[in-house]
C-alpha positions in Angstrom: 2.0 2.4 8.6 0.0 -0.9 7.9 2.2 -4.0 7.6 1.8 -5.7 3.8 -1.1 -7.9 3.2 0.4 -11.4 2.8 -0.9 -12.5 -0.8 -1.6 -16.1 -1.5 -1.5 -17.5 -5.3 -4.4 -20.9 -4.6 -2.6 -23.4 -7.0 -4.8 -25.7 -5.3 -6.0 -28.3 -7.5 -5.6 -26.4 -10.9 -2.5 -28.4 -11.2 -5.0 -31.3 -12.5 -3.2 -33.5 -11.4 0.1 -32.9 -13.2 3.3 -32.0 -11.4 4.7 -30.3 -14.6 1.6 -28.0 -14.6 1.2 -27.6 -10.8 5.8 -26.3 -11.4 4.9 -23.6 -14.0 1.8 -22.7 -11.7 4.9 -22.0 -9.2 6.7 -20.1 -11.5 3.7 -18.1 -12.8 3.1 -17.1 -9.0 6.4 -16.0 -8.4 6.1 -13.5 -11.4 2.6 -12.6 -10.2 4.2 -11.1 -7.2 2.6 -13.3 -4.6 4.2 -13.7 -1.4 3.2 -17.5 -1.3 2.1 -20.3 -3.4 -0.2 -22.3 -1.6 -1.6 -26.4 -3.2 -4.1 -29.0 -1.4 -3.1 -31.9 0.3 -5.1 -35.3 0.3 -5.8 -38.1 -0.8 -9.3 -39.6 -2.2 -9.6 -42.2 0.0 -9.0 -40.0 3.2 -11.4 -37.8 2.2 -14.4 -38.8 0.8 -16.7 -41.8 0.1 -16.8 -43.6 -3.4 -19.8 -42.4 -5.5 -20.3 -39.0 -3.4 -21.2 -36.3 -5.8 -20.5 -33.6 -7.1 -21.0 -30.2 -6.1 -23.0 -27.8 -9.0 -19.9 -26.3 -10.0 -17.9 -28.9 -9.8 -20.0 -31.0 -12.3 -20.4 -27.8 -14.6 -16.4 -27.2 -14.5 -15.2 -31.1 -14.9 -18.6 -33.1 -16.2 -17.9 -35.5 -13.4 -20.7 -36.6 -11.4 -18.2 -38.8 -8.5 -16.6 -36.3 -5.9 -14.2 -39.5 -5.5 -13.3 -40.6 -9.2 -13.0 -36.3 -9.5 -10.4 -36.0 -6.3 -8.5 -39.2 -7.4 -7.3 -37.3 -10.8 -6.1 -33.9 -8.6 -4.2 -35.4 -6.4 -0.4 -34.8 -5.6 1.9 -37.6 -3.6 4.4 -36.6 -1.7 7.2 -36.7 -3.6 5.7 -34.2 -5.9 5.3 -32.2 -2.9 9.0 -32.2 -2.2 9.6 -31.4 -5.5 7.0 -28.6 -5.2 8.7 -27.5 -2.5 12.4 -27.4 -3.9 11.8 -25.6 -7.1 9.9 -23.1 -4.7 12.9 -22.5 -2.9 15.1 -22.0 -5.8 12.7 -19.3 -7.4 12.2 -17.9 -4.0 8.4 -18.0 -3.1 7.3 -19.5 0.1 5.7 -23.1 -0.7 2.6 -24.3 1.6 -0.5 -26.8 1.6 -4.1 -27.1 2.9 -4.1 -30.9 4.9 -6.9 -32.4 4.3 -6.2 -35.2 7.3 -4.3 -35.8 9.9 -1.4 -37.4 7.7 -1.4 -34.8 5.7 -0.9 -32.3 8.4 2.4 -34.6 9.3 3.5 -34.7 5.8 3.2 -30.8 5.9 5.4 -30.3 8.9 8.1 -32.7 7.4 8.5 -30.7 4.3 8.9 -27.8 6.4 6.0 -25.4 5.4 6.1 -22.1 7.5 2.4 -22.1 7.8 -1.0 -24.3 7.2 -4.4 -23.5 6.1 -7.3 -25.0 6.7 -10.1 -24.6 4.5 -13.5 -23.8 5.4 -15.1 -27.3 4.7 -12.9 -28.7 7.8 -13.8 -26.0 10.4 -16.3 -28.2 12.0 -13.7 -31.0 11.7 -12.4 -31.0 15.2 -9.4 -33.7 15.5 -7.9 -32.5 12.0 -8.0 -28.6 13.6 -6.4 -30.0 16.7 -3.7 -31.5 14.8 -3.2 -28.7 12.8 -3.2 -26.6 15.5 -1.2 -28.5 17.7 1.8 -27.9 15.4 2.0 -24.1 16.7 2.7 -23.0 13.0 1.0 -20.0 11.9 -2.9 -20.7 11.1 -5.0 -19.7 8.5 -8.3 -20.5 9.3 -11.1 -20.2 6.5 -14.7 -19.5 7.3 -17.3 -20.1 4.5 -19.9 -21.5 5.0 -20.1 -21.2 8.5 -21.8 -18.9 11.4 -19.8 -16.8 14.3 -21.0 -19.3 16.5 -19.5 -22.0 14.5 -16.2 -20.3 14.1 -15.7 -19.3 17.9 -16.2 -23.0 18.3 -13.2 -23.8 16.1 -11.3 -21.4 17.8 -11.9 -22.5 20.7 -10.5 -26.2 19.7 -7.7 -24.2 18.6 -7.0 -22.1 21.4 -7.4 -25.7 23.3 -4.2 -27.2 21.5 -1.8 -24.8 21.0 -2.0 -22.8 24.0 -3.9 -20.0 22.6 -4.7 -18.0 19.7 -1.2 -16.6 18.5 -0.2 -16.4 15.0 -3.7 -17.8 14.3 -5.7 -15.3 11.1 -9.4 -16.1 10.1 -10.3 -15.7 6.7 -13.4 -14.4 5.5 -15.1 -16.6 2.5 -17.8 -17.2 0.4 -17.4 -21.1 -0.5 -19.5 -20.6 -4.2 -17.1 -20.7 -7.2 -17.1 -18.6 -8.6 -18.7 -16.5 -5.6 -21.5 -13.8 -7.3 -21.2 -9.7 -5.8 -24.0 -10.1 -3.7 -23.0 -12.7 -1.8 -19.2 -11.6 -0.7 -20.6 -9.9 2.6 -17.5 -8.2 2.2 -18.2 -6.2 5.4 -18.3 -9.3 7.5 -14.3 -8.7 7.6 -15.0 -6.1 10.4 -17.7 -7.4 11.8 -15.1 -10.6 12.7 -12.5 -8.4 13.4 -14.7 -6.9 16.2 -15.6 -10.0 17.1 -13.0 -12.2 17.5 -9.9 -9.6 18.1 -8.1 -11.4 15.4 -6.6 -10.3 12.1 -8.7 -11.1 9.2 -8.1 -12.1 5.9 -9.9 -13.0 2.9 -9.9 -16.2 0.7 -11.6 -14.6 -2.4 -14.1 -17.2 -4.9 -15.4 -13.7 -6.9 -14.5 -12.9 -10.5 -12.0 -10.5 -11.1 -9.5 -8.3 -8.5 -11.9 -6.1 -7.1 -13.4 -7.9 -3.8 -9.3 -8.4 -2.9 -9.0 -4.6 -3.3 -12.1 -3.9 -1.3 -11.2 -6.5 1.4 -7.4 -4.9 1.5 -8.8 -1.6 2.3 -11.7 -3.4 5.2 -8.6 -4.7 7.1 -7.6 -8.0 5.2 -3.8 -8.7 6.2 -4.2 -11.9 4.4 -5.6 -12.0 0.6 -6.0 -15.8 -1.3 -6.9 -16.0 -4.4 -7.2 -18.9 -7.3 -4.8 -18.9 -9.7 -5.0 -20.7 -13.0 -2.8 -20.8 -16.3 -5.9 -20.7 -18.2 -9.5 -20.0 -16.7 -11.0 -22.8 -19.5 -9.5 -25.8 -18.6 -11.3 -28.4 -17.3 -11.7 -28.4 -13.5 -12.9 -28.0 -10.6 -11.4 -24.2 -9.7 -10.0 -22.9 -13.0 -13.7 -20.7 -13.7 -13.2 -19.0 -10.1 -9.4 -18.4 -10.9 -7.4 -15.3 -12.2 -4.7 -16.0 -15.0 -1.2 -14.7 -14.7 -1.9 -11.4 -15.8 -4.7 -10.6 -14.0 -3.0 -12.7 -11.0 -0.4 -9.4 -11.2 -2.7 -6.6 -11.8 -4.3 -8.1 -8.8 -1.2 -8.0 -6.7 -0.2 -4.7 -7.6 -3.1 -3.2 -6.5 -2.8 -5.0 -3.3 0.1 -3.3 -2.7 -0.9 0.0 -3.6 -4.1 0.1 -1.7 -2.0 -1.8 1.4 -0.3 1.6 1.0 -3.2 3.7 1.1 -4.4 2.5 4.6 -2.2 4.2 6.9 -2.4 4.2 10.6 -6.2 4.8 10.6 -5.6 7.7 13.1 -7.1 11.0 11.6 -4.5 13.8 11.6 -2.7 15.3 8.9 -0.3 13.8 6.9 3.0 15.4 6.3 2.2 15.5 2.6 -0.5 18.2 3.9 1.5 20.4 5.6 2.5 22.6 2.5 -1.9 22.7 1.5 -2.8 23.5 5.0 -0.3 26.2 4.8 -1.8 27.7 1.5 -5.3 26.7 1.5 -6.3 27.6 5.0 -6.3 31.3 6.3 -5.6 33.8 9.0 -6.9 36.2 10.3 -5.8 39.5 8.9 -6.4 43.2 9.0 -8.5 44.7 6.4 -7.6 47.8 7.3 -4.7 50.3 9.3 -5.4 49.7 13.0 -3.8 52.0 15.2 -1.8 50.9 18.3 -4.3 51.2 21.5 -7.6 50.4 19.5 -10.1 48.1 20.2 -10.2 45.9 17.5 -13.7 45.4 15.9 -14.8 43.1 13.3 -15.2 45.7 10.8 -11.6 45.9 10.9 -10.6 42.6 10.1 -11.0 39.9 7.2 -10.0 35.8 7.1 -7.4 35.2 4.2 -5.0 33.2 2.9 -1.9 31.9 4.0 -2.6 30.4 7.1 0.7 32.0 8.5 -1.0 33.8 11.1 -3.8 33.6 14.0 -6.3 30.9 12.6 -9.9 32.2 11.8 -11.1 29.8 14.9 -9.6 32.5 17.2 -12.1 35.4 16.0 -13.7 35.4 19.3 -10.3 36.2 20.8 -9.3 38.9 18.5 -12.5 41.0 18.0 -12.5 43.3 21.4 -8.8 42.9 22.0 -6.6 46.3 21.6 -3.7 46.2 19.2 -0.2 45.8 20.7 1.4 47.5 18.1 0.3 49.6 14.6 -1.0 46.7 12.7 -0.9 48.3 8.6 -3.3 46.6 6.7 -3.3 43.6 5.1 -1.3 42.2 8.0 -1.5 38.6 9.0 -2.1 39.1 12.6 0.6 37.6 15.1 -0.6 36.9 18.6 2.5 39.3 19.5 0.3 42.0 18.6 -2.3 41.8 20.4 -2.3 43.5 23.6 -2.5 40.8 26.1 -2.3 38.0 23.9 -1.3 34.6 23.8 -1.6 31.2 21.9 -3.1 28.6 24.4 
């Protein structure tokens, strides 16, 4: 049975800035069913250069044309984040946070996070991956944006710090928000799978729950997604973002198509058993066959239950001589069939 996909509510920055709206974003993702909820961790300064702009969507979704003025609003210090990471514990969903520098990542590991992520913007940022990596948490390592090529090279950093690659899952993205269908590339999950011999995951930008569904059912063990109490405030995320209710429908199905996976070995299921047993046949005998005769095909018929010699064994039965008086409409038994056996 496949283990449960790990299911991340991205509070990220749709907090806007407000610790009393980033606490009910807590609470909303605990009812959601999510597993975790997950914020971002950073400060302006650290992180980019006065007067930088903005990206398309982030100028559509905010009106702000300075990536700094924009980031300086969102941000979260770090007693919020203790605070983030109490009330989490009290309502019982895990609490974590995408560093954005190397103080961040220390910050992180104070609070006691289980986990980090680090988003796909930084996988070409090699001393923040060492550091992160270096903490031997579990790693969540987006990809958008970015070649194979590109992400074996981060891996490789990784793999440098911490010994190797355990505990480490890459997530498949799109970084467009919100991401259109045609550019999901949803079946890149395998192809990196293949590739890497990692798990997989998916950090989802799309509209609606359906690329989380489809990615649970490629392989994703991991599913992020945005989550927003309401999809028209202003900000940078909240367009790409599911509400509550949708955040739950979302999770549900998760869960039920986690379910559906199975094993991935092709064999019957035990739920079969009782159709197999009714729906395929036996061989059987159309009509009386004396005991001593060679048994022709004219003599015999394939019908249901499949309680008896299976219709594969034709071959074995036509030509054969009967054991016994067979009456008809006798599911054949191997036992009689002169000579015959069940290899």
């Amino acid at each position: 049975m496949a283990a449960d996909v790990f299911v991340i509510a991205e509070a990220g920055v749709n907090h806007n800035g407000e610790l009393a709206l980033a606490l009910k974003l807590c609470d909303a993702a605990r009812a959601a069913g999510a597993d975790a909820v997950k914020f971002q961790t950073f400060r302006a300064e650290d992180l980019v250069l006065p007067g930088a702009p903005t990206a398309g969507y982030q100028a559509r979704q905010t009106g702000e044309q300075d990536q700094f003025a924009m980031l300086r609003r969102l941000e979260l210090g770090a007693a919020d984040h203790a605070v983030l990471r109490d009330h989490c514990a009290v309502i019982g969903i895990e609490f974590f946070s995408t560093p954005f520098s190397e103080a961040a990542v220390d910050l992180l590991v104070k609070l006691g996070v289980a986990r980090m992520k680090m988003p796909s913007g930084e996988l070409t940022h090699r001393a923040l991956l060492v550091r992160a990596a270096g903490t031997q948490l579990p790693l969540l390592l987006s990809t958008g944006m970015a070649t194979l090529d590109e992400v074996r090279e981060a891996l490789d950093w990784v793999a440098q710090a911490r010994g190797g690659l355990h505990d480490v899952t890459v997530l498949h993205c799109t970084s467009a928000y919100p991401a259109p269908d045609e550019s999901l590339n949803l079946l890149a999950l395998q192809s990196m799978a293949e590739a890497l011999g990692l798990p997989v995951g998916y950090s989802d930008h799309s509209t609606g729950i359906e690329a989380a569904l489809a990615a649970v059912a490629l392989g994703a063990t991991v599913i992020e997604k945005h989550l927003t109490l309401d999809r028209t405030l202003s900000g940078p995320d909240h367009a790409a973002s599911l509400e509550p209710d949708a955040f739950r429908h979302m999770v549900e199905g998760i869960r039920r198509v986690s379910r559906m996976r199975g094993d991935g070995l092709k064999a019957p299921r035990p739920q079969e058993l009782d159709a197999a047993r009714v729906a395929r046949r036996s061989i059987v005998a159309a009509l009386p066959i004396a005991a001593g005769t060679v048994i022709g095909a004219a003599m015999l018929a394939c019908r249901r239950p499949a309680s008896g010699i299976a219709p594969r064994d034709w071959d074995r039965v036509v030509g054969a001589r009967a054991a016994t008086d067979i009456p008809a409409h006798t599911t054949l038994q191997w036992d009689q069939i002169a000579g015959g056996r069940h290899d």
